[in-house]
PAMIVO-925278 format. One record per residue (C-alpha): residue in one letter; x, y, z. Coordinates in Angstrom, 1 decimal. Layout:
BEGIN
A	X	Y	Z
...
***
This chain:
BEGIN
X	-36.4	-49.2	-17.1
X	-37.8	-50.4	-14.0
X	-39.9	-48.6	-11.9
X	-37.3	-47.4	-9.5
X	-34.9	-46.0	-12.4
X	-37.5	-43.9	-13.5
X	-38.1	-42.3	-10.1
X	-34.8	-41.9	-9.3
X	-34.2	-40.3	-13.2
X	-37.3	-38.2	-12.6
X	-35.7	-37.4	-9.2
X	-32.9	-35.6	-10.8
X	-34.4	-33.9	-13.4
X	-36.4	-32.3	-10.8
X	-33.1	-31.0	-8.3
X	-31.5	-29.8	-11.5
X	-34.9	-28.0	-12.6
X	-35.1	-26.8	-9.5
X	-32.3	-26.3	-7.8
X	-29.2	-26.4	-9.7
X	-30.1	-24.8	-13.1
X	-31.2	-21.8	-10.6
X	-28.5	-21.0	-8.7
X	-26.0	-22.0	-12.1
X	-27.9	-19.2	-14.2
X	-27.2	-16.9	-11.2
X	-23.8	-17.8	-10.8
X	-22.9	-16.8	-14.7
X	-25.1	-13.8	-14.0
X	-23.6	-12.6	-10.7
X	-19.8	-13.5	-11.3
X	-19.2	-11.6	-14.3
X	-20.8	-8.9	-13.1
X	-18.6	-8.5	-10.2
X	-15.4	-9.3	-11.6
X	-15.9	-6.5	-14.2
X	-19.1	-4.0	-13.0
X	-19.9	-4.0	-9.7
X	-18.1	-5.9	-6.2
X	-17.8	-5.2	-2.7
X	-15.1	-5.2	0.1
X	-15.5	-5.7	3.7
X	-13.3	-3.4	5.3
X	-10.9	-5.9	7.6
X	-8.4	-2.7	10.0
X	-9.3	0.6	10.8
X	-6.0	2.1	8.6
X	-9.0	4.1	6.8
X	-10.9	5.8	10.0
X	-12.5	8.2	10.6
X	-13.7	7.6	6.6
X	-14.2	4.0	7.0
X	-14.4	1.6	10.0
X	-13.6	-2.3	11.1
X	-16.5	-4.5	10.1
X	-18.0	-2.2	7.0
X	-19.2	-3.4	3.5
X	-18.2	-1.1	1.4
X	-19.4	-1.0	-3.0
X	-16.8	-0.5	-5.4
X	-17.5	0.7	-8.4
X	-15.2	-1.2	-11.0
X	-16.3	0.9	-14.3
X	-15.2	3.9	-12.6
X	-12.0	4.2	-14.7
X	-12.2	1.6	-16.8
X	-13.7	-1.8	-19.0
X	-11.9	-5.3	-18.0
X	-12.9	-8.8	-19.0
X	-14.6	-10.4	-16.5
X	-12.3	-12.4	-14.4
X	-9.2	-10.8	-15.5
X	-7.7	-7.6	-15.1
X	-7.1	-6.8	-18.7
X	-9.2	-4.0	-20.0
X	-10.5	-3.5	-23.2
X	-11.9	0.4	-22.3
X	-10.2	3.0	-20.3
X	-12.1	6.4	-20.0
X	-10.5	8.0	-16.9
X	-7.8	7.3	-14.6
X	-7.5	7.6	-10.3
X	-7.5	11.1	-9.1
X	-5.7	12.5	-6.0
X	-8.0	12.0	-2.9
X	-10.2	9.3	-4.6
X	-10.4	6.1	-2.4
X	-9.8	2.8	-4.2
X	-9.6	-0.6	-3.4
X	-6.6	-2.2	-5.4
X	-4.1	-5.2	-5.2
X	-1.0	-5.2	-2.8
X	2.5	-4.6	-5.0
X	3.7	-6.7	-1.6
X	1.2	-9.6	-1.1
X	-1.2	-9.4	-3.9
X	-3.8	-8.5	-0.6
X	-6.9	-6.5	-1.7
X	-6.6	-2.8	0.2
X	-8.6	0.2	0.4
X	-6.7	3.7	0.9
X	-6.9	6.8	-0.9
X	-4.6	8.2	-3.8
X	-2.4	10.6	-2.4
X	-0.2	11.4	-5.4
X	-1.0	10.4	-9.5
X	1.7	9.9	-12.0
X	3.9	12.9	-12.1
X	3.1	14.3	-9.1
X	6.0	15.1	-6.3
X	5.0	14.0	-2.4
X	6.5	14.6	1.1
X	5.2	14.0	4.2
X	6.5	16.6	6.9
X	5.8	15.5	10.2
X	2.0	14.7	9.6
X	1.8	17.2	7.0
X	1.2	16.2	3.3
X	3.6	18.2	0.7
X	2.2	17.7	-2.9
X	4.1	19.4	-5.7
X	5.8	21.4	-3.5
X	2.1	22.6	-2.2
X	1.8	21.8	1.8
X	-2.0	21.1	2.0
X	-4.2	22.8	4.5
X	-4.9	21.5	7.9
X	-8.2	22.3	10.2
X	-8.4	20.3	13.8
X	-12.2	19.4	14.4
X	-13.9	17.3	17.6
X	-12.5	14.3	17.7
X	-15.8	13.2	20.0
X	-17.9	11.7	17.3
X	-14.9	9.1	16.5
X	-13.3	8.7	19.9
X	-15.6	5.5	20.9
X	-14.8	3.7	17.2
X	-10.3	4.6	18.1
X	-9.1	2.2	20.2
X	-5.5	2.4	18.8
X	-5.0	5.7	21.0
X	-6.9	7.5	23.9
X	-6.0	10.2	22.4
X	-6.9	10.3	18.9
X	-6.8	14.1	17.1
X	-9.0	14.6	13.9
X	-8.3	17.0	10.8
X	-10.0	18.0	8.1
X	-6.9	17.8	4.7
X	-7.3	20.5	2.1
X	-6.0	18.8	-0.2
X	-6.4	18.6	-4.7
X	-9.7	17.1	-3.9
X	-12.9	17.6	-1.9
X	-11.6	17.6	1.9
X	-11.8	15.4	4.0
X	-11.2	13.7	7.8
X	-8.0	12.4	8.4
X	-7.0	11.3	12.0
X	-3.6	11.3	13.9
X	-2.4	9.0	16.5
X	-0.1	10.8	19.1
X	1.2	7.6	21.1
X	1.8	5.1	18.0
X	5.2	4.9	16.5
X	4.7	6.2	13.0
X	6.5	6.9	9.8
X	5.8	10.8	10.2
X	7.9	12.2	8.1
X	10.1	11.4	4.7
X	12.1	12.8	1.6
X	10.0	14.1	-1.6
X	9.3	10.9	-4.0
X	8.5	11.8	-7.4
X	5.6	9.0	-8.7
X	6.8	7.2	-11.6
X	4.4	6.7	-15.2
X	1.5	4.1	-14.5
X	2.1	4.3	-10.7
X	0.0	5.7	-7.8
X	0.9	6.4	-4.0
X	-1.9	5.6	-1.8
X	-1.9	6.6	2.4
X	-4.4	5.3	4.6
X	-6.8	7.9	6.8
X	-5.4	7.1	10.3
X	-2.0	8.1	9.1
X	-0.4	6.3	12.4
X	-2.2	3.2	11.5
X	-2.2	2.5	7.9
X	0.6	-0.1	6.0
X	0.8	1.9	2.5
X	2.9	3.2	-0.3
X	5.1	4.7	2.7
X	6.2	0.8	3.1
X	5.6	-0.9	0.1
X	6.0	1.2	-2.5
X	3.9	2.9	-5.5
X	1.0	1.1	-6.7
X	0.6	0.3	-10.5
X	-2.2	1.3	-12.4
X	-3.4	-2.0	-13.4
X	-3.6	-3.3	-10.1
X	-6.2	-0.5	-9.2
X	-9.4	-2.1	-9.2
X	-12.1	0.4	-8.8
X	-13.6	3.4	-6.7
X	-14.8	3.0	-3.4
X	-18.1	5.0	-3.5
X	-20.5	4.0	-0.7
X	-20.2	2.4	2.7
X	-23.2	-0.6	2.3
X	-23.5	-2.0	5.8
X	-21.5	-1.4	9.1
X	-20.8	-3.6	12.1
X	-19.0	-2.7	15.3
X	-16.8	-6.0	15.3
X	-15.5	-5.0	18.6
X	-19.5	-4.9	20.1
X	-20.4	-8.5	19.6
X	-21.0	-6.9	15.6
X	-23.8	-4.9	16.4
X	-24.8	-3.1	13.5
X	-24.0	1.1	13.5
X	-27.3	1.8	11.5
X	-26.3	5.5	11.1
X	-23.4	4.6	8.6
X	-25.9	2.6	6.4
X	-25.6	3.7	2.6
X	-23.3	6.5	3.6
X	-21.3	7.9	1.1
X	-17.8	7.8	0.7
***
């Protein structure tokens, strides 16, 4: 071996020392632990304001119901399933398209909407209007955007209604099938959900949105909103 060989040998050894073997041992680390543990979602429409904005990072927690073999969605542990008003981040029955939106209706459970206003198991859940002034600069859908706190099987929380869109207000009581969930965005007026493509199944569910990471106004050069930092979802 001449004296070039070995420096070009000993050249290698050293990027694959240094350089690859690093970032490879991270890779085996990292992926895994996303695909089954831990991931994130940037939040791509604003079908889920006031709860969630355009341009947010949001953690999903994928052990929240469940064990699945990383890189696959089989699971080999199940210890809870989605609950009505959770928000989750799961796979399009249409497109195969990762969404967030929150469960509206589990297995079982009877829904109608009624002009705007939820009907769950024959139940209509609670409305209160609050200031739509702390939102109103994030809508640009509507200048007119009204803001209501839902009463609902869970915790309460905003929902927002868009008077000037053309909407899918209203429609007939569905009864949600075994292994299926119905899932409704936030801004009712501006969210493609189960009211268009159907009931979602189970396995397609991949975890529990919990915390809003980072935010960035995408429609203000993506200045960051520092005040939504780490907030809980």
């Amino acid at each position: 071996m001449n004296t070039k060989q070995f420096l070009s040998r000993l050249q290698t050894k050293r990027v694959w020392r240094e350089w690859v073997w690093p970032y490879l041992l991270i890779a085996l680390v990292v992926i895994p632990l996303r695909s089954a543990i831990a991931d994130s979602n940037w939040v791509p429409s604003g079908s889920m304001k006031p709860t969630l904005l355009e341009g947010e990072l949001i953690y999903v927690n994928k052990i929240a119901y469940d064990l699945r073999v990383p890189l696959t969605l089989k699971r080999v542990a199940r210890w809870d399933n989605p609950k009505a008003g959770d928000v989750v981040v799961f796979f399009s029955p249409e497109d195969g398209q990762r969404l967030v939106k929150r469960v509206i209706a589990a297995p079982g459970d009877t829904v109608e909407l009624r002009k705007e206003i939820l009907v769950v198991n024959g139940q209509p859940l609670r409305y209160d209007e609050i200031d739509a002034t702390p939102v109103r600069a994030e809508v640009y859908e509507d200048p007119h955007p009204i803001v209501v706190v839902e009463h609902g099987p869970s915790k309460p929380h905003d929902v927002m209604i868009l008077p000037s869109r053309s909407a899918l207000r209203s429609f007939a009581p569905l009864t949600v099938p075994a292994g299926k969930y119905f899932m409704m965005g936030d801004s009712r007026d501006n969210s493609y959900d189960s009211r268009y493509f159907g009931f979602v199944d189970r396995e397609q569910i991949v975890g529990r949105a919990q915390r809003v990471i980072v935010s960035f106004d995408i429609n203000r050069h993506f200045g960051p909103r520092f005040g939504r930092f780490f907030e809980a979802i």
